[in-house]
LUMBALO-949457 format. One line per field, with one value per residue (C-alpha): residue number from 1; x, y, z; residue in three letters. Coordinates in pm, 1 decimal, always signed. Example, Ala and Ser with C-alpha at 12.3 -4.5 7.8 and 13.67 -1.06 7.14 Angstrom:
// LUMBALO-949457
pase = (1,2) $
xx = (+1230.0,+1367.0) $
yy = (-450.0,-106.0) $
zz = (+780.0,+714.0) $
mivo = (ALA,SER) $
END
This chain:
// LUMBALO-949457
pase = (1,2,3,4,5,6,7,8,9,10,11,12,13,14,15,16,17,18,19,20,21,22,23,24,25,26,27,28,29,30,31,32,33,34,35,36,37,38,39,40,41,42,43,44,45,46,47,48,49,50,51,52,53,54,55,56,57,58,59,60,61,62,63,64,65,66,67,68,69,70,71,72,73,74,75,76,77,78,79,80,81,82,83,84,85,86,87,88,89,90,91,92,93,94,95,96,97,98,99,100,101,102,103,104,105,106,107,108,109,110,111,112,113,114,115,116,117,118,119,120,121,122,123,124,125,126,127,128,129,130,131,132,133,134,135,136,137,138,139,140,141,142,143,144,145,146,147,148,149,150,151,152,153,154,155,156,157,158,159,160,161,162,163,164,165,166,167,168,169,170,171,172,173,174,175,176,177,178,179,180,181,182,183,184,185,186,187,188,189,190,191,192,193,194,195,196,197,198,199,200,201,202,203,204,205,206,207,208,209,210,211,212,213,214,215,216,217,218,219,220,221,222,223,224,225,226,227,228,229,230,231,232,233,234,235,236,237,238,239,240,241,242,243,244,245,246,247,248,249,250,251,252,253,254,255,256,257,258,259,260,261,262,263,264,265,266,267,268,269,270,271,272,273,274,275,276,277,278,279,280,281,282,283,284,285,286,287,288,289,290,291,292,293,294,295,296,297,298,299,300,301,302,303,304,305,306,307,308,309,310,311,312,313,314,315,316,317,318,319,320,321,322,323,324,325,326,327,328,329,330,331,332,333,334,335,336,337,338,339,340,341,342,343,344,345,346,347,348,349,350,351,352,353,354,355,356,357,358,359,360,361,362,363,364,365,366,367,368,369,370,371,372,373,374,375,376,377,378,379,380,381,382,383,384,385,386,387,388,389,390,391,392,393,394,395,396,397,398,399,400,401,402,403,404,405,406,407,408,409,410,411,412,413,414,415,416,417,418,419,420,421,422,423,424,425,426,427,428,429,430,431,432,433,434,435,436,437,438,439,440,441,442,443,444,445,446,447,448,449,450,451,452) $
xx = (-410.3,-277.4,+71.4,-103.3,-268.1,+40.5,+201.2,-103.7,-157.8,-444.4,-430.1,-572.6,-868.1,-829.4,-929.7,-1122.6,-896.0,-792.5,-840.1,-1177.4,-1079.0,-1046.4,-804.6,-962.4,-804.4,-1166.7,-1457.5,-1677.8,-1456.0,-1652.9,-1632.4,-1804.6,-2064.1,-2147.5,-2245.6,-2347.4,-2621.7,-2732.0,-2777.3,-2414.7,-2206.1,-1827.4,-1871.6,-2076.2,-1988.3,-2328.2,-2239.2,-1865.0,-2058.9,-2302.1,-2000.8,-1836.3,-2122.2,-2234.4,-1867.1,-1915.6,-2197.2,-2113.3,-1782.8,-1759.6,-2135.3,-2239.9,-1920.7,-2056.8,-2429.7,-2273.2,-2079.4,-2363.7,-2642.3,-2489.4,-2125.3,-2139.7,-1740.3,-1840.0,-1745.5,-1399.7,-1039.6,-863.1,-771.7,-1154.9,-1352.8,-1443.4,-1480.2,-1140.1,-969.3,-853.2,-694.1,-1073.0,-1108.6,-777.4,-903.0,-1233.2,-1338.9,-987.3,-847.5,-1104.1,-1310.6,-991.1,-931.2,-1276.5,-1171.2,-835.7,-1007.2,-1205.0,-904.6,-622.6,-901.9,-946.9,-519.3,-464.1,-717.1,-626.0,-217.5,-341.5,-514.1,-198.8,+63.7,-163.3,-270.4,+79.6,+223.6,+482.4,+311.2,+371.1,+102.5,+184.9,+216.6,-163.6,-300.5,-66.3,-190.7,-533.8,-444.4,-280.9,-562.9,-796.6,-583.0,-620.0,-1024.4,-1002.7,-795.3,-964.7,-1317.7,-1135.4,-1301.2,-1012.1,-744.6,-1031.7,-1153.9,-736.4,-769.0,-1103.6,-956.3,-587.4,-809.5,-1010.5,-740.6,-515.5,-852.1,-828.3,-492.8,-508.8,-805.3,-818.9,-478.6,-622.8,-808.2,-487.9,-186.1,-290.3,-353.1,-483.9,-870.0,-969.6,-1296.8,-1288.1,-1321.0,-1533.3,-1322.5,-1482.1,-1377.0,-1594.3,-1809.4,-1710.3,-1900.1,-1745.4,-1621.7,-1435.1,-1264.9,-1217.5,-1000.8,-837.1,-718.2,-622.5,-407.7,-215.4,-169.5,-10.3,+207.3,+301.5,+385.8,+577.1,+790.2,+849.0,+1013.5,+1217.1,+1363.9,+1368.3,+1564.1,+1802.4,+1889.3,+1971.6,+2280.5,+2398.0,+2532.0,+2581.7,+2630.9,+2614.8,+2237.3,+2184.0,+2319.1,+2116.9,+1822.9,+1858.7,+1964.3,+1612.9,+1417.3,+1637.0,+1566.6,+1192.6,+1102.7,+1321.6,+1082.1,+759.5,+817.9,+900.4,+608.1,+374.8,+540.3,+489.1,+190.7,+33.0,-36.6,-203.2,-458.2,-580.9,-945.4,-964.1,-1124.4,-986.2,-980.7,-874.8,-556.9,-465.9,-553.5,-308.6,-26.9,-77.6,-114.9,-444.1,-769.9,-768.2,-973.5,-1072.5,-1185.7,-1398.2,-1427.9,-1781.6,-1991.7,-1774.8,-1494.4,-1671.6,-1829.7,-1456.2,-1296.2,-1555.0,-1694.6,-1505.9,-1139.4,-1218.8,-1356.5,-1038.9,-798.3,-952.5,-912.1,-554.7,-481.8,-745.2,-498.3,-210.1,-391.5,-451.0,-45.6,+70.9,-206.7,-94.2,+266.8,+224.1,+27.7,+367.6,+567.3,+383.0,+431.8,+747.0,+873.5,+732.2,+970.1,+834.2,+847.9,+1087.4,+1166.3,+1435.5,+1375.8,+979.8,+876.5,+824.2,+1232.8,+1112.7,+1103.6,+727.0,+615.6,+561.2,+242.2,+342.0,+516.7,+166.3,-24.0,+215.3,+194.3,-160.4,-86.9,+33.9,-304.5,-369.4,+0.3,-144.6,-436.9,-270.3,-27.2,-306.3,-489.7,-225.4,+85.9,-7.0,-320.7,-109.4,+174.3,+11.3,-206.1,+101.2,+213.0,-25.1,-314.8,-26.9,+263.3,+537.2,+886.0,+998.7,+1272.6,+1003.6,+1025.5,+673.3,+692.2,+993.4,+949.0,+621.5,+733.4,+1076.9,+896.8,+651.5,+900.1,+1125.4,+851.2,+612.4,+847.2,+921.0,+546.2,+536.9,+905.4,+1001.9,+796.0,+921.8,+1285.5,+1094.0,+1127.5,+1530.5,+1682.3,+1470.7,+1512.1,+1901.3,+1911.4,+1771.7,+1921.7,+2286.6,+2169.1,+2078.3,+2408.3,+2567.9,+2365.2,+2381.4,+2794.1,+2868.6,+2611.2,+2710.1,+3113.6,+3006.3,+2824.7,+3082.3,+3388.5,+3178.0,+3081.0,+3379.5,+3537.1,+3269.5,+3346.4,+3702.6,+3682.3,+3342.2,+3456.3,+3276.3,+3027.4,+2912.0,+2572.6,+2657.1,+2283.6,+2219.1,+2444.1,+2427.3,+2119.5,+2151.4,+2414.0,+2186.7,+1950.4,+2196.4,+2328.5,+1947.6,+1898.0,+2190.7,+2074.7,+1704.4,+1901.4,+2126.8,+1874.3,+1622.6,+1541.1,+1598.9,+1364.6,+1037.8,+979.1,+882.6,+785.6,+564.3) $
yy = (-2630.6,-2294.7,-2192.4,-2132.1,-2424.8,-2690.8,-2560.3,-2623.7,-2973.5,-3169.9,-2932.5,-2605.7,-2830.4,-2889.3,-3261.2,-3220.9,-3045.2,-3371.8,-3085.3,-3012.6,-2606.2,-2433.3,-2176.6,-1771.0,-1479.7,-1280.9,-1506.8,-1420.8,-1137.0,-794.2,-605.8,-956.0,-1034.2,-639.6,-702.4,-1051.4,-880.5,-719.0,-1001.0,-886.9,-1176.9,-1161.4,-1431.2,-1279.2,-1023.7,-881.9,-815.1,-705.2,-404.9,-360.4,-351.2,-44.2,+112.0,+126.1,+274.8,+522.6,+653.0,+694.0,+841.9,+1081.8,+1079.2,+1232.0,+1493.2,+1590.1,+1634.8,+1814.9,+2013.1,+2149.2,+2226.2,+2246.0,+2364.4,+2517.7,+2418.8,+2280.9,+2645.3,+2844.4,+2708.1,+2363.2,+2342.1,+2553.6,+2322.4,+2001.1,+1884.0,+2022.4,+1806.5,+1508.3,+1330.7,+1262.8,+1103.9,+898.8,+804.0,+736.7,+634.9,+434.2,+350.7,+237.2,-7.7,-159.0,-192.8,-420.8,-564.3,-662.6,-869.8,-1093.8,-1175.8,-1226.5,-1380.5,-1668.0,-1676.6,-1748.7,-1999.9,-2200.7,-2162.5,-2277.6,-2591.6,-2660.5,-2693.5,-3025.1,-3113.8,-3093.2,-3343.2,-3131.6,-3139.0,-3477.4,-3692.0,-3668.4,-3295.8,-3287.3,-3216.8,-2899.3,-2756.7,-2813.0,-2630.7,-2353.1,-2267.7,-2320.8,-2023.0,-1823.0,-1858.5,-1764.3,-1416.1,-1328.7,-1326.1,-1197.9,-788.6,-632.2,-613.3,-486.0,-235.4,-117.8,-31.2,+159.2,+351.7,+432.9,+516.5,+778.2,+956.8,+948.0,+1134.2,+1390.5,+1467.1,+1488.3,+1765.3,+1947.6,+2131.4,+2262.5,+2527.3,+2656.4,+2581.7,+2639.8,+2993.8,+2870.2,+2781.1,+2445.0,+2284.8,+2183.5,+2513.0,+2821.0,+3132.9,+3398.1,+3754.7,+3998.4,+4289.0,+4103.7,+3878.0,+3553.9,+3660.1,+3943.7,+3736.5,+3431.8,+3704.3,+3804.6,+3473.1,+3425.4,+3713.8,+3671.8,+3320.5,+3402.4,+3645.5,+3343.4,+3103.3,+3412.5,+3477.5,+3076.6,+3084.1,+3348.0,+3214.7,+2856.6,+3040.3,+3236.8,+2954.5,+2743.7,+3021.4,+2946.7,+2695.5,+2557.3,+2802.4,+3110.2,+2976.7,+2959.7,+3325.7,+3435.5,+3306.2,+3436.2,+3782.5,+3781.2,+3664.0,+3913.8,+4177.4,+4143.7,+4057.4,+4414.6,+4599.7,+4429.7,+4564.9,+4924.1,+4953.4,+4797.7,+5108.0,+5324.4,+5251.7,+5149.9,+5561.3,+5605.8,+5283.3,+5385.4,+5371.6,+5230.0,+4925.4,+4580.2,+4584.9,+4970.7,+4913.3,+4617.4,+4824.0,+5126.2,+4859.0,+4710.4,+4362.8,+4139.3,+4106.9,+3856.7,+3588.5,+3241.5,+2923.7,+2655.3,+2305.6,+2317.4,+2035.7,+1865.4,+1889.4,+1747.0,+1435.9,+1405.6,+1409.6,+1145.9,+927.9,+892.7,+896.8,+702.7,+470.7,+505.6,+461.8,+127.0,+10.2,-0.1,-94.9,-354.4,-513.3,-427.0,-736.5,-932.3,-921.4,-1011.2,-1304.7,-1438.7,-1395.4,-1566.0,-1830.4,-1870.9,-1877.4,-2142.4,-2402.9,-2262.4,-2482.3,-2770.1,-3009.1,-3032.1,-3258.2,-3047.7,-3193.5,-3049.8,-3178.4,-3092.7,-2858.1,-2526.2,-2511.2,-2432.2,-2782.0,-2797.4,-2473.2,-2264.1,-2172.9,-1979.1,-1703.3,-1719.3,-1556.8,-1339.8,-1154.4,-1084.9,-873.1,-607.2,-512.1,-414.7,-225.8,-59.0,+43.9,+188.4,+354.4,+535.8,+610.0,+740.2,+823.3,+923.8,+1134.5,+1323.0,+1397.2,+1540.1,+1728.0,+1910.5,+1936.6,+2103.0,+2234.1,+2365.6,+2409.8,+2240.3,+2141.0,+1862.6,+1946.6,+1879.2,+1583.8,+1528.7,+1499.8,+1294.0,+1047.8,+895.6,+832.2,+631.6,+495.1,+316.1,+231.1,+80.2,-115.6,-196.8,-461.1,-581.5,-641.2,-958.0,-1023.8,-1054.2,-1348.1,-1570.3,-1639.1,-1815.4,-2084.7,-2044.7,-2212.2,-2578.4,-2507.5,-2441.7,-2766.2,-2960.6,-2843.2,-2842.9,-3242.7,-3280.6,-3088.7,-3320.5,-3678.6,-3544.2,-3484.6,-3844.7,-4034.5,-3809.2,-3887.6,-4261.3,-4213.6,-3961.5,-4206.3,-4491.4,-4264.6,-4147.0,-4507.7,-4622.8,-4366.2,-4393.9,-4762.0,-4850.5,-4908.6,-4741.0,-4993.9,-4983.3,-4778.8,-4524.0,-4422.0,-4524.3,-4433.4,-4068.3,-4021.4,-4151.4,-3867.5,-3557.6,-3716.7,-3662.7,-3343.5,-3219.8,-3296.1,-3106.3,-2862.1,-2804.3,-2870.1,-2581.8,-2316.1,-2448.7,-2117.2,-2109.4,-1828.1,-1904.7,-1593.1,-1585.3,-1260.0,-1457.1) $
zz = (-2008.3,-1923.8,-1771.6,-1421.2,-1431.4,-1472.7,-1264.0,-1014.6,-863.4,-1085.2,-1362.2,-1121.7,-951.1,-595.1,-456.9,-149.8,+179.4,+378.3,+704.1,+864.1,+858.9,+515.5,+506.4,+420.4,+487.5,+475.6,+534.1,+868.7,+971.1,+1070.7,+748.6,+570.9,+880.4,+839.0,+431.9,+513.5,+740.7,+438.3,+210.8,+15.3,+25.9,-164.2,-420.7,-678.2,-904.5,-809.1,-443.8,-544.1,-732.7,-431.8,-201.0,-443.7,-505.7,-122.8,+0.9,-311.4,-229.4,+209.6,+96.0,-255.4,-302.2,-1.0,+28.3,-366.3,-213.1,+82.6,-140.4,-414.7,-163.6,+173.4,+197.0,-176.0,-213.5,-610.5,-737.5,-704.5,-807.4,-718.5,-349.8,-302.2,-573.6,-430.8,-796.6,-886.5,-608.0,-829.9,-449.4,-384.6,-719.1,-681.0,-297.0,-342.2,-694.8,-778.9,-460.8,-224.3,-517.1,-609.3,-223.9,-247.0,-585.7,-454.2,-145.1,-390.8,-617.3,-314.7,-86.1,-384.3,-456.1,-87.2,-20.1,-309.8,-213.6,+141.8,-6.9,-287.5,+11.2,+55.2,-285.1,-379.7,-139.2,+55.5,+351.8,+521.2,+618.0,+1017.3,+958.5,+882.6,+1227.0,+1247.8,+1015.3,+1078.9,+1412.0,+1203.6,+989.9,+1302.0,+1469.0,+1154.3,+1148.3,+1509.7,+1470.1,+1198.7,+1315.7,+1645.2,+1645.7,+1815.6,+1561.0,+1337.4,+1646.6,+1654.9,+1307.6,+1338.8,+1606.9,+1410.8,+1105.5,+1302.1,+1485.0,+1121.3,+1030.1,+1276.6,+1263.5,+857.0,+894.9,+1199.8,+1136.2,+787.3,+1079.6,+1163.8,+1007.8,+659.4,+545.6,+186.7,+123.3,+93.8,+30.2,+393.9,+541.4,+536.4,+618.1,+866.6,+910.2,+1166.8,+971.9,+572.6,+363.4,+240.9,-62.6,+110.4,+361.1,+77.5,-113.4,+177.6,+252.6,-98.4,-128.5,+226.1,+43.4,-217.5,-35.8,+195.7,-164.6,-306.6,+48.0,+7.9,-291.1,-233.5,+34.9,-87.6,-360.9,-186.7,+58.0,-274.5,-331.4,+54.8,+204.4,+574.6,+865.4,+610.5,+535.9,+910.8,+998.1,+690.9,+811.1,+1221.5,+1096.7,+852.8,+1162.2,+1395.9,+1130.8,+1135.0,+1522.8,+1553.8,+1282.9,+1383.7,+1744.9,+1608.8,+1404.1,+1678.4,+1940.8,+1687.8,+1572.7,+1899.9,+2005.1,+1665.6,+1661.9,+2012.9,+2009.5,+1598.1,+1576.3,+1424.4,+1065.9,+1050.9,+1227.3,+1059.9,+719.4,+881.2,+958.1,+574.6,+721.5,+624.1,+877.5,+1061.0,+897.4,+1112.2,+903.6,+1039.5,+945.0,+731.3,+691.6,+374.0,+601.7,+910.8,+676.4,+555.4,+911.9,+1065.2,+773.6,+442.1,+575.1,+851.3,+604.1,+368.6,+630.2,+785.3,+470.9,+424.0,+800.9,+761.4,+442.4,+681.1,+892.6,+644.6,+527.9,+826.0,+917.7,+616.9,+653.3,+955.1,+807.7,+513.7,+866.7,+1016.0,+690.7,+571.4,+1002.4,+898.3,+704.1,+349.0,+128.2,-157.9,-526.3,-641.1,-1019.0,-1003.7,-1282.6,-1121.7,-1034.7,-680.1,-558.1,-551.6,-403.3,-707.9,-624.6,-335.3,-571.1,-805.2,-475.6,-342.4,-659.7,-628.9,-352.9,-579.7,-632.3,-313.5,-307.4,-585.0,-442.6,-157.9,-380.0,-539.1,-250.3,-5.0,-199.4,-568.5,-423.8,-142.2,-315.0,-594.4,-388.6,-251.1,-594.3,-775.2,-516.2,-281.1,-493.0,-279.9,-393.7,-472.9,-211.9,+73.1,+308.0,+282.0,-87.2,-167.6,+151.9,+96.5,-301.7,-173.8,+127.5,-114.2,-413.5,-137.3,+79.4,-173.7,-341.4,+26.3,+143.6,-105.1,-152.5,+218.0,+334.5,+19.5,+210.2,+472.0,+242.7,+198.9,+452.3,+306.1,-71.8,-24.2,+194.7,-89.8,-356.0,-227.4,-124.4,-437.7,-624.4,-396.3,-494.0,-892.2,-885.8,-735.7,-975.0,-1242.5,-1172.7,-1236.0,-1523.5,-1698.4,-1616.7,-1790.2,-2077.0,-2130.6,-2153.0,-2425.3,-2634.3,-2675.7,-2728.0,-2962.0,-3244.2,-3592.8,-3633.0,-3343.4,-3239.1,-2879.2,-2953.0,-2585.0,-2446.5,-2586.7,-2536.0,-2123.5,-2101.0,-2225.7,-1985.8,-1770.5,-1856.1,-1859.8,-1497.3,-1367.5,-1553.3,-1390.6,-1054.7,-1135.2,-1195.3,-872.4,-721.4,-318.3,-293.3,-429.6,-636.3,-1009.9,-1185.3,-1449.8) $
mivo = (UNK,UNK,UNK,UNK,UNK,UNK,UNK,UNK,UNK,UNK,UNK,UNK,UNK,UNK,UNK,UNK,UNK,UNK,UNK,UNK,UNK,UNK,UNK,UNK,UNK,UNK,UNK,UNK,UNK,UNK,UNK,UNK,UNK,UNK,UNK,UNK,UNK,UNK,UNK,UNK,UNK,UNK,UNK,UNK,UNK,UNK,UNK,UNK,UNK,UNK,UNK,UNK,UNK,UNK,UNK,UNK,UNK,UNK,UNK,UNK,UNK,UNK,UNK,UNK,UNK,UNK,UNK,UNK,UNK,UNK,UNK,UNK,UNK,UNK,UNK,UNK,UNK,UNK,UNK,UNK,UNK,UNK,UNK,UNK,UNK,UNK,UNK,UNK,UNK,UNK,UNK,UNK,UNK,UNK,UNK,UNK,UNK,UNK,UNK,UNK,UNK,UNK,UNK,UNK,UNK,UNK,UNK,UNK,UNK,UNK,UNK,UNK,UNK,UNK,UNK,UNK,UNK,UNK,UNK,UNK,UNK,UNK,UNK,UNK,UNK,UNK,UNK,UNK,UNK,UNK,UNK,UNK,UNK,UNK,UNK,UNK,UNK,UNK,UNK,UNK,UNK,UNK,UNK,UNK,UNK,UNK,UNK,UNK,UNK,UNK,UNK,UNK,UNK,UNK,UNK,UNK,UNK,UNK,UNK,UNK,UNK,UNK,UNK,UNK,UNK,UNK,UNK,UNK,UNK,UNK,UNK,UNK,UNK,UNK,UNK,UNK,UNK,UNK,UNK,UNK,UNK,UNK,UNK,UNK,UNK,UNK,UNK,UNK,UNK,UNK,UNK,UNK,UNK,UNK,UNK,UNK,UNK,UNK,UNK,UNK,UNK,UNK,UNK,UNK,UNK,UNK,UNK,UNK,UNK,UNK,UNK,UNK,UNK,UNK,UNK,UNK,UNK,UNK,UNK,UNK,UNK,UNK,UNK,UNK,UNK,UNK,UNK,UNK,UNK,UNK,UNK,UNK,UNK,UNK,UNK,UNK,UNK,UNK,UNK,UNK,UNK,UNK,UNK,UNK,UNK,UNK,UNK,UNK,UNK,UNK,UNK,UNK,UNK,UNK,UNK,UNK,UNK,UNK,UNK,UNK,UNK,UNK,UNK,UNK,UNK,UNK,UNK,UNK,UNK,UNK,UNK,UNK,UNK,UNK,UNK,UNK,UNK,UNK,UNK,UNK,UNK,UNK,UNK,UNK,UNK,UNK,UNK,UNK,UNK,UNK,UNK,UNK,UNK,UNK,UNK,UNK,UNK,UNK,UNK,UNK,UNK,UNK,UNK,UNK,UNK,UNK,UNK,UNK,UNK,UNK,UNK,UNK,UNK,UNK,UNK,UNK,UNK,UNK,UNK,UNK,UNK,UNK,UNK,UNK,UNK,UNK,UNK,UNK,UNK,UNK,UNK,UNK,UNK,UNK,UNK,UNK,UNK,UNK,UNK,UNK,UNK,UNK,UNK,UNK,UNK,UNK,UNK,UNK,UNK,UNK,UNK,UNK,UNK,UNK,UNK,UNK,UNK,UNK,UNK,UNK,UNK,UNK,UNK,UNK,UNK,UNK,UNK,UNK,UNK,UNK,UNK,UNK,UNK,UNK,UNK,UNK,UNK,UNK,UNK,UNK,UNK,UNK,UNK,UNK,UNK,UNK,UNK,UNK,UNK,UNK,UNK,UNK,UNK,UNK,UNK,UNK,UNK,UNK,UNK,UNK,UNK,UNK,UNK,UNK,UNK,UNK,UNK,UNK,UNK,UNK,UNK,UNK,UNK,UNK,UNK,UNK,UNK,UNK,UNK,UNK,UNK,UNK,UNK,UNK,UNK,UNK,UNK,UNK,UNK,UNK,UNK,UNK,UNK,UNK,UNK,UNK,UNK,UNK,UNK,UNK,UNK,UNK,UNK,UNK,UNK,UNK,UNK,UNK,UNK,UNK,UNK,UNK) $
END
């Protein structure tokens, strides 16, 4: 018998749920009916690899079809190469099949914590009917379609607002966009954009580097007499120039001013498949496990009121509810999805595609939002159970320290009076027992949280 399983009721095998609803965080709910419908159920290996293979192919297969033969994005450097854009890789061949991967293994953790509360005997026998109703409300809100619909709609406007700005407020190429510029063929007006690009990084630095060698207000008054300085040149040049450029078309006075063409880009059809299918796709994901957190958390809320039946000298130092730690550590799967997916991919997109600082809010934020919350997600719902375990264990501290008084007094008095002869055998060996007990009582945990 393994660890796990002793510290499972019945060795790890459930006896038969004394309720009429079985607990499941997944089962019937629209992303399951949807595969159901096509004969891919969640059980079987088999259909886990359909299920991958299937959001593979929607997502990074059809973006590297759209790529080759429509867009033709699979040539150039990284930030232009849709191959060379290792955030797709970390989204969409890591992070969204261990997104599917993660359902089967937590959907199997909860279910059987939801069954131990009763196999275990903590649950009282008149407490049965509640939570009957409690996993009857669970089955109900999550086959309910609107939370699901919510997410749908959050995941496609996160979508839009992740790609439609890379039109405007980016002047670098990406794989997303085509670039246009009036009278020039791509190539021209790709190199265009790269070199007012790299103009843009190199001004950047400069003045991420000179601001370092400031500080406070004589940073500010730097920067408002730079922006003073060239508002005041820009509108002497454009005076100036204005009489000469009369008549010249476009591009010539731009060349005459020594300022770049102006150059449009427009979502192609990688970028439109991106914005509409795969995130979509990637983003219900993770708000869909959002859900699925908090039903459950609810669900830990719902036993964690009802007055269980604690041990403070069972086994698992947690009075009997060991079990609930095992699951909630499954969930770091799905954390780690969603720490490949969202955080590792971005930020290192920014990194090395777009060469931002570390210095940037959008850089160093999403890394200490997710090393701070992370641990929370599971961690947080465990001191539910508190305010019970401390109640039993200071009862018992309490029930230990009077017998134990008795017991010491008595022990004590044998020992200075048995004479040589005499065996204490017993009575030695009643005292470790003792000693033993207040021991396991000592180290009870009142949070149910073990790292093994």
């Amino acid at each position: 018998m393994t660890e796990d399983e002793a510290r499972r009721p019945n060795g790890g095998h459930l006896p038969p749920s004394p309720t009429r609803v079985a607990f499941s965080l997944f089962e019937g709910d629209l992303v399951n009916r949807i595969f159901s419908s096509f004969g891919i159920h969640g059980r079987r290996a088999v259909d886990l690899i359909a299920r991958i293979l299937i959001l593979i192919s929607v997502t990074w297969g059809v973006l590297a079809v759209l790529a080759v033969f429509v867009s033709k994005v699979a040539h150039g450097p990284a930030g232009e190469n849709f191959f060379l854009d290792f955030a797709a890789y970390l989204q969409l061949l890591i992070g969204l099949p261990l997104f599917v991967i993660a359902e089967r293994v937590i959907g199997e953790h909860t279910r059987e914590a939801a069954g131990y509360f009763l196999a275990a005997g903590v649950i009282p026998p008149e407490e049965l009917p509640t939570i009957e109703a409690t996993n009857r409300k669970v089955e109900q809100l999550r086959k309910w379609i609107v939370p699901d619909l919510v997410c749908l709609a959050l995941a496609v406007v996160l979508a839009l607002v992740t790609i439609l700005p890379k039109e405007e407020s980016s002047v670098c190429i990406s794989w997303h966009t085509t670039p246009r510029e009036a009278g020039a063929s791509l190539a021209t007006a790709k190199e265009h954009l790269r070199a007012e690009c790299e103009e843009r990084r190199t001004q950047a630095e400069k003045d991420r580097e000179a601001g370092k060698k400031l500080k406070g207000p004589e940073r500010e008054l730097q920067e408002a007499a730079q922006e003073l300085k060239s508002a005041a040149g820009e509108l002497r040049a454009s005076v100036r120039d204005g009489k000469r450029s009369e008549g010249k078309p476009a591009d010539e006075q731009a060349k005459a001013k020594g300022a770049h063409p102006e150059v449009i880009k427009k979502l192609n059809f990688a970028g439109w498949w991106t914005m509409l299918v795969t995130l979509p796709i990637l983003n219900y994901w993770w708000l869909r496990w959002i859900w699925k957190i908090a039903l459950w958390s609810w669900f830990l809320y719902r036993m964690s009121r009802v007055p269980l039946i604690l041990v403070p000298t069972h086994p698992d130092a947690t009075g009997g509810i060991g079990f609930v730690s095992d699951v909630q550590t499954k969930f770091g799967l799905a954390i780690l999805a969603f720490g490949i997916s969202n955080i590792a991919s971005t930020v290192g997109y920014e990194l090395s595609i777009e060469h931002a600082p570390w210095s940037l809010h959008t850089v160093w934020a999403p890394l200490v939002f997710f090393v701070i919350g992370a641990p929370l997600v599971f961690t947080l719902p465990l001191f539910m159970f508190t305010k019970q375990l401390y109640r039993v264990k200071k009862r018992a501290r309490e029930e230990l320290y009077e017998r134990m008084g008795d017991r010491a007094r008595i022990f004590e008095d044998r020992w200075r009076k048995v004479e040589p002869s005499v065996s204490f055998n017993a009575e030695l060996l009643q005292w470790h027992q003792l000693r033993t007990l207040y021991e396991h009582v000592e180290k009870m945990r009142i949070v149910p949280f073990d790292l093994r």
